[in-house]
OpenMM code with the backbone's topology and positions (N, CA, C; nanometers):
from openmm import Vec3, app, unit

residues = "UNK UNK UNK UNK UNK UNK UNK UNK UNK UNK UNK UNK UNK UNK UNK UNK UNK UNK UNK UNK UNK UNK UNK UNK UNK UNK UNK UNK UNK UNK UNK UNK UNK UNK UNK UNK UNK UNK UNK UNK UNK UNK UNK UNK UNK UNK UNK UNK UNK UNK UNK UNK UNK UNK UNK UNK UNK UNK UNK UNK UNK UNK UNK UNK UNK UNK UNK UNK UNK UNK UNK UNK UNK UNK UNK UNK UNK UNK UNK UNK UNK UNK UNK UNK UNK UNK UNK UNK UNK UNK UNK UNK UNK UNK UNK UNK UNK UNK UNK UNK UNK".split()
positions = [
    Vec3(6.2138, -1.3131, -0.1908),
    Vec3(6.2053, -1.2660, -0.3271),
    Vec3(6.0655, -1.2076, -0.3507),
    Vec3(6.0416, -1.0758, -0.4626),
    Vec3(5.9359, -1.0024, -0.4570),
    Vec3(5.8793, -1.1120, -0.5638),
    Vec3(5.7262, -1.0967, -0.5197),
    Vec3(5.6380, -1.1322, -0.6632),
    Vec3(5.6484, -1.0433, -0.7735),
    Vec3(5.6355, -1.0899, -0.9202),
    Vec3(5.5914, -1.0270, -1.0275),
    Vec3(5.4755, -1.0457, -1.0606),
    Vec3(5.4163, -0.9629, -1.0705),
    Vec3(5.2617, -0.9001, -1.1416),
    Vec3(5.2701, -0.8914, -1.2498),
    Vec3(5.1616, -0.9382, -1.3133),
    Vec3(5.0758, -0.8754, -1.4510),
    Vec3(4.9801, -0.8312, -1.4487),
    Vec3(4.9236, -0.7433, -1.5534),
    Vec3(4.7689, -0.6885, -1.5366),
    Vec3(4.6909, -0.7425, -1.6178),
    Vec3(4.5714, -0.7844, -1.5787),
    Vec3(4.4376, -0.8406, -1.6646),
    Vec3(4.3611, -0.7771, -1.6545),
    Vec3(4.2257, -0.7707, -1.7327),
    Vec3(4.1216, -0.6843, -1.6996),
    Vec3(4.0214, -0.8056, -1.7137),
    Vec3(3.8661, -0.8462, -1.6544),
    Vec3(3.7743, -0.8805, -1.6959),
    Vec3(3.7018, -0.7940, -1.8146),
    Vec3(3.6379, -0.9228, -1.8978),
    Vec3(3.5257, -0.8250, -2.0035),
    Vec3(3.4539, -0.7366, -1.9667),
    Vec3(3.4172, -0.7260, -1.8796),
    Vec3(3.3333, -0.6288, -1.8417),
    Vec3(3.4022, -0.4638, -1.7549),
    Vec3(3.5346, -0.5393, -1.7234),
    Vec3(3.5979, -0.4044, -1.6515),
    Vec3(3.6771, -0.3185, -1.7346),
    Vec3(3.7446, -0.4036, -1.8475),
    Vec3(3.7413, -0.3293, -1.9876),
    Vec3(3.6632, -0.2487, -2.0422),
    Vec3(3.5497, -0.2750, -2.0986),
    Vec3(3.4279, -0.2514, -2.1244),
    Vec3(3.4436, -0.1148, -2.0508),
    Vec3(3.4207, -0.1049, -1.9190),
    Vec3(3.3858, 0.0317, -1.8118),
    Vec3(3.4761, 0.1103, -1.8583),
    Vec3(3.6075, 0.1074, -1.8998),
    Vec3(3.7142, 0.1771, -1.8759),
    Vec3(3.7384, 0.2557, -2.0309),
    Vec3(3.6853, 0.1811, -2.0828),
    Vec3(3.6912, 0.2682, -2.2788),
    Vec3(3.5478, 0.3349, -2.2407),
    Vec3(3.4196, 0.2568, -2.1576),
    Vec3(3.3405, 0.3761, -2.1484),
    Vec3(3.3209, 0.5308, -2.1114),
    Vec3(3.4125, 0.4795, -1.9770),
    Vec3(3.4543, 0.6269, -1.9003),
    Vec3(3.5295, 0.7187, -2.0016),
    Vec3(3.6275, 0.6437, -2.0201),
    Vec3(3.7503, 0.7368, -2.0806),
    Vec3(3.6221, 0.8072, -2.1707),
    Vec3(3.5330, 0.7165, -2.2726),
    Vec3(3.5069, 0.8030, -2.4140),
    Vec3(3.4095, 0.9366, -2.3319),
    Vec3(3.3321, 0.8362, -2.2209),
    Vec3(3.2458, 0.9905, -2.2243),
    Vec3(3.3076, 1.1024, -2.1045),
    Vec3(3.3941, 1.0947, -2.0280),
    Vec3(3.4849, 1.1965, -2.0359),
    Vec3(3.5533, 1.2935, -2.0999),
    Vec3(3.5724, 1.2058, -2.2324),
    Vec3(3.6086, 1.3289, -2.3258),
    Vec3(3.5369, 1.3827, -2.4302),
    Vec3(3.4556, 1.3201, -2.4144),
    Vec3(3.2706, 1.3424, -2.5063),
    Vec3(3.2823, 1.5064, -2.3890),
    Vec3(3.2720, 1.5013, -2.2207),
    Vec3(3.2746, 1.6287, -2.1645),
    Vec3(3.3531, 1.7175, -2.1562),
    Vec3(3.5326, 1.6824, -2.2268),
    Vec3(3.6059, 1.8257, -2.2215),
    Vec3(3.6900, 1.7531, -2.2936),
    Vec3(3.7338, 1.8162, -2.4517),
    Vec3(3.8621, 1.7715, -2.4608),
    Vec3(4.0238, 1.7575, -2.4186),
    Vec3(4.0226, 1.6086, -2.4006),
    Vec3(4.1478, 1.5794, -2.3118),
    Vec3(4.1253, 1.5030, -2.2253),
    Vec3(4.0204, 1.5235, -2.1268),
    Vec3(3.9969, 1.5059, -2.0406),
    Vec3(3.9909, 1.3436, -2.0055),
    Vec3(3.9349, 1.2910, -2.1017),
    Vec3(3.9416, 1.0820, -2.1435),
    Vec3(4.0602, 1.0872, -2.1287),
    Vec3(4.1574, 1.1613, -2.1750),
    Vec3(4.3264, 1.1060, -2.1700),
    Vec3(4.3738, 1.1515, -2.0514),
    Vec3(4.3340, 1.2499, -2.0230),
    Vec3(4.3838, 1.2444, -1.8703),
    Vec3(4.3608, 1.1569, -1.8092),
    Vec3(4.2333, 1.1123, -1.7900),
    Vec3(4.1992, 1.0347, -1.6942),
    Vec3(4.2482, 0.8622, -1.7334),
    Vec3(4.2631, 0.8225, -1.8619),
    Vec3(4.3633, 0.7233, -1.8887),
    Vec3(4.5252, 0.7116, -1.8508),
    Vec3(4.5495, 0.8590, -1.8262),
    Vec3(4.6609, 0.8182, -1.7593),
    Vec3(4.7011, 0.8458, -1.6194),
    Vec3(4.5718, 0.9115, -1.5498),
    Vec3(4.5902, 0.8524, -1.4273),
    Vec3(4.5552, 0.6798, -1.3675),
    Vec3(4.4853, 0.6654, -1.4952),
    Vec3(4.4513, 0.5081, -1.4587),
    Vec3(4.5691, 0.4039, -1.5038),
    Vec3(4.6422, 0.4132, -1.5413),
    Vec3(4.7227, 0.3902, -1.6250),
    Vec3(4.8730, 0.4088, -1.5092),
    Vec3(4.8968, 0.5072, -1.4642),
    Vec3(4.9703, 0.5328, -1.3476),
    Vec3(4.9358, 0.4687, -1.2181),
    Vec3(4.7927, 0.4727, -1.1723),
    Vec3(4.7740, 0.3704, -1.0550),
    Vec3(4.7892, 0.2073, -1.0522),
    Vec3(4.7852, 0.1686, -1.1706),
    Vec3(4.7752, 0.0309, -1.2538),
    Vec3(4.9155, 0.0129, -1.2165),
    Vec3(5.0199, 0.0924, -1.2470),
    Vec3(5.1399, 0.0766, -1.2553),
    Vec3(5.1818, 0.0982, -1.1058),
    Vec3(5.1214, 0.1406, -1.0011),
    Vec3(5.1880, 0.1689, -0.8898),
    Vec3(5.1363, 0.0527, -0.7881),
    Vec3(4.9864, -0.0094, -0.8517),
    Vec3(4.9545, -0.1438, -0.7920),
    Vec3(5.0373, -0.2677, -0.8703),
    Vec3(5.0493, -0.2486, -0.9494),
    Vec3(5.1749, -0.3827, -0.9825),
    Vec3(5.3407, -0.3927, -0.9390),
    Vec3(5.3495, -0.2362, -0.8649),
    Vec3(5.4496, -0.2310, -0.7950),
    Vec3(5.4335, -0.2831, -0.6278),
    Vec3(5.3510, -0.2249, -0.6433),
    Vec3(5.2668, -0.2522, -0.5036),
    Vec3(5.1412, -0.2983, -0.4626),
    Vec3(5.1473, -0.4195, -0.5070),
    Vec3(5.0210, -0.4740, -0.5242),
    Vec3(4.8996, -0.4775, -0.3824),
    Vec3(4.9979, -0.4788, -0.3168),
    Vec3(4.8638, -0.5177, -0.1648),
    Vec3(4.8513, -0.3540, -0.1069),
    Vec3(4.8321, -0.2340, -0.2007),
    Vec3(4.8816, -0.1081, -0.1406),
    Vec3(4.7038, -0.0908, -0.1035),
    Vec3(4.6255, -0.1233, -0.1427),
    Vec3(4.5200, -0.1065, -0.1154),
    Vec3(4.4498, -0.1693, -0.0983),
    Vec3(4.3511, -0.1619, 0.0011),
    Vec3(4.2580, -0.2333, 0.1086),
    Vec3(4.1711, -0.3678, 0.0516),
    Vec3(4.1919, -0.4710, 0.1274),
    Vec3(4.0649, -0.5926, 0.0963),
    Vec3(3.9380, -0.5446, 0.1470),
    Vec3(3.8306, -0.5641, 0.0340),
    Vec3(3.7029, -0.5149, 0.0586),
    Vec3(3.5914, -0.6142, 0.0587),
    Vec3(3.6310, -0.7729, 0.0418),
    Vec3(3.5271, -0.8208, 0.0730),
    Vec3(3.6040, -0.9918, 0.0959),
    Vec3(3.4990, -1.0307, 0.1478),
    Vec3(3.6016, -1.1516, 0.2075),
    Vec3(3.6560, -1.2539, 0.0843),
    Vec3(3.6262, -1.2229, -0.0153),
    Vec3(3.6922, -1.3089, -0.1358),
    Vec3(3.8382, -1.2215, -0.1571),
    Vec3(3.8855, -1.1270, -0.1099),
    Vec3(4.0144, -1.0899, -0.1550),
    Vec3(4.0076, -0.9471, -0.2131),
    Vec3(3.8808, -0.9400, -0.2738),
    Vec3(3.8620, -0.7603, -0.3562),
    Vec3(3.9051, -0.6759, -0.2946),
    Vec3(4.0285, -0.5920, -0.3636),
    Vec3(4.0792, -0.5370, -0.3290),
    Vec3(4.0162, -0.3698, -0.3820),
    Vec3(4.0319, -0.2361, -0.3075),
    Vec3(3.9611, -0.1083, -0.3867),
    Vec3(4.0941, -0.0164, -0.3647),
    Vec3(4.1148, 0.0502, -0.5002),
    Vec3(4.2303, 0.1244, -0.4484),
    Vec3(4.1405, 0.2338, -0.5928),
    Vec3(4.1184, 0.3738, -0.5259),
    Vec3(4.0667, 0.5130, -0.5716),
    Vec3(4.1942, 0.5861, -0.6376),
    Vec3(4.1230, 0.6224, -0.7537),
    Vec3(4.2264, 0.7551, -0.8625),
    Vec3(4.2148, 0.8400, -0.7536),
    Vec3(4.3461, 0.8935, -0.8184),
    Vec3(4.3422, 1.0553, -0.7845),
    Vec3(4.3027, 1.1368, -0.8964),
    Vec3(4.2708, 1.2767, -0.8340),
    Vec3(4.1561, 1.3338, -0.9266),
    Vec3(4.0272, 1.2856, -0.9962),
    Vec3(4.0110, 1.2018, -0.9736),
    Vec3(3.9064, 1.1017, -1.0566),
    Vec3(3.8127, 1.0604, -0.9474),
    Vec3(3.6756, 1.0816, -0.9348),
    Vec3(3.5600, 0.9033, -0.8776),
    Vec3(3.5543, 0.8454, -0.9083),
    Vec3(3.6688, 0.7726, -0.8974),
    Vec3(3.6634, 0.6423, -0.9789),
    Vec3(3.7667, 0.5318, -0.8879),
    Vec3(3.6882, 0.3821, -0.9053),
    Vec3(3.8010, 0.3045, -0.7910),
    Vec3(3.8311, 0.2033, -0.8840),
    Vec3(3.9282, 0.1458, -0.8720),
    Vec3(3.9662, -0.0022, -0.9199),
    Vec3(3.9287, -0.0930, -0.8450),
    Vec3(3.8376, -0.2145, -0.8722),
    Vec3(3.8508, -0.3093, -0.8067),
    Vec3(3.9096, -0.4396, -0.8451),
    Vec3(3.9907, -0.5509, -0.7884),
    Vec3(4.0819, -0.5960, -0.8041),
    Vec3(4.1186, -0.7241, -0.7741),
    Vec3(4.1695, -0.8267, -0.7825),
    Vec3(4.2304, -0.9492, -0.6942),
    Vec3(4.3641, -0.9802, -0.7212),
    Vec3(4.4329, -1.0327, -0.6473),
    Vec3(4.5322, -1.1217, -0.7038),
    Vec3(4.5283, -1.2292, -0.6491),
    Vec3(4.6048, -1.3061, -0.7884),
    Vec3(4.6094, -1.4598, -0.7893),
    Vec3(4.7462, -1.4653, -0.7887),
    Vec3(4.8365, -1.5986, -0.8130),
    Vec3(4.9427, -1.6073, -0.7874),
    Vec3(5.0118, -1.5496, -0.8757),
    Vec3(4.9629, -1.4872, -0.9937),
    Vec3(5.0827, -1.4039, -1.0788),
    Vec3(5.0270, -1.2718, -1.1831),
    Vec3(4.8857, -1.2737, -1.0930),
    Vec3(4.7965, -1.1961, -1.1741),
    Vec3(4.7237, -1.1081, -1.0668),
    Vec3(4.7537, -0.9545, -1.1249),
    Vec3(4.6068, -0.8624, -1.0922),
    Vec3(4.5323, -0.8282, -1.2104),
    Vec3(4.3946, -0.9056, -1.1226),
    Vec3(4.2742, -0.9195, -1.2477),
    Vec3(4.2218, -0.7835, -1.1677),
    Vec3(4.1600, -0.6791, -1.2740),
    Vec3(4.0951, -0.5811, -1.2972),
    Vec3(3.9570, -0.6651, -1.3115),
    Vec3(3.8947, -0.6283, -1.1930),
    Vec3(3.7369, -0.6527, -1.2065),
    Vec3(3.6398, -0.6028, -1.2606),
    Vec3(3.7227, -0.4552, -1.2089),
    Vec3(3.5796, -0.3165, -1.2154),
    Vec3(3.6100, -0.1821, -1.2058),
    Vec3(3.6034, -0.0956, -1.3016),
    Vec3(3.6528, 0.0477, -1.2966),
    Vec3(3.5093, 0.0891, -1.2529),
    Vec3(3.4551, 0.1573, -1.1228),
    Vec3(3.4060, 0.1770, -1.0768),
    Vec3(3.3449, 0.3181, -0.9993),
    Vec3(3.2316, 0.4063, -1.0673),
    Vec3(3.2433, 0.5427, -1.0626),
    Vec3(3.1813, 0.5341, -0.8608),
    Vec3(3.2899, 0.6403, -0.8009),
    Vec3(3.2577, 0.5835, -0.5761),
    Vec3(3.1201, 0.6248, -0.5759),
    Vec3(3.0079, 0.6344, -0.6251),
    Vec3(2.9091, 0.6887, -0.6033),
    Vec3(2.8031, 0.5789, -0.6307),
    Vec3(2.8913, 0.4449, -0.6729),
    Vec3(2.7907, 0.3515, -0.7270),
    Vec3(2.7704, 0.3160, -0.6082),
    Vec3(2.6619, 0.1901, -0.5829),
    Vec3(2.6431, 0.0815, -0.4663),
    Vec3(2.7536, 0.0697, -0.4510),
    Vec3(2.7991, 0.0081, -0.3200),
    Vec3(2.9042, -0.0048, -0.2229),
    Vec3(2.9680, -0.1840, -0.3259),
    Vec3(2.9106, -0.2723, -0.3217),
    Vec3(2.9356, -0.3583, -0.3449),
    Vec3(2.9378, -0.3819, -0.4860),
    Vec3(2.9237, -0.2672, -0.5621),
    Vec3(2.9167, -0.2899, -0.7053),
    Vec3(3.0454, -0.3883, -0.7477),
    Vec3(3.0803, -0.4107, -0.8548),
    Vec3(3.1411, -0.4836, -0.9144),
    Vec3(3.2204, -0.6233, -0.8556),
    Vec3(3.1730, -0.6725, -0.7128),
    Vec3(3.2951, -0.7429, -0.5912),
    Vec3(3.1260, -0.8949, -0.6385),
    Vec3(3.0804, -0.8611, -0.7516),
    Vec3(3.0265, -1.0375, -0.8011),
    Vec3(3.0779, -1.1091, -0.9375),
    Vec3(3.1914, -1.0297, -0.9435),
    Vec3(3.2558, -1.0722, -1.0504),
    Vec3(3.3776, -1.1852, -1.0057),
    Vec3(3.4140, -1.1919, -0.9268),
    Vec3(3.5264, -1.2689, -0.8688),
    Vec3(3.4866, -1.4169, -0.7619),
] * unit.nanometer
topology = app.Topology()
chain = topology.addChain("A")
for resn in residues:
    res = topology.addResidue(resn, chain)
    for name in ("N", "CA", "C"):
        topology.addAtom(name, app.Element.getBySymbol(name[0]), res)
């Protein structure tokens, strides 16, 4: 039998993700909503498929990258939860957001 997923976000990976979106579209209108719903679509294709993208550090962090976007999710799951750690622009430090978990 498949697991069911839910999505969580940490305070702080929230936080990142109304930031991006706003100043994205602070740079082109639309552009925050686009990019909310590519985030929004990958969210949905990791709760389908939760292990679709790579463990990145030995606690379980998982990184799975937008399309069109620099931007990565970082991630865990627990037994009935993917916690959203860190919306993460790929240009940061390598290990950015993987001290939250």
């Amino acid at each position: 039998m498949f697991e069911t997923f839910r999505e969580a976000y940490t305070e702080a990976a929230l936080e990142e993700l109304l930031e991006i979106e706003a100043y994205l579209e602070a740079q082109s209108s639309g552009l925050g909503k686009t990019f909310r719903s590519e985030f929004s679509a990958t969210v949905d294709l990791l709760l389908e498929f939760p292990e679709a993208a790579p463990v990145v550090s030995p606690r379980g962090i998982r990184r799975r990258l937008l399309p069109r976007f620099p931007y990565a999710i970082l991630y865990v799951l627990t037994k009935d939860l993917l916690l959203i750690l860190a919306v993460a622009h790929t240009s940061r430090a390598p290990d950015y957001g993987k001290d939250r978990f």
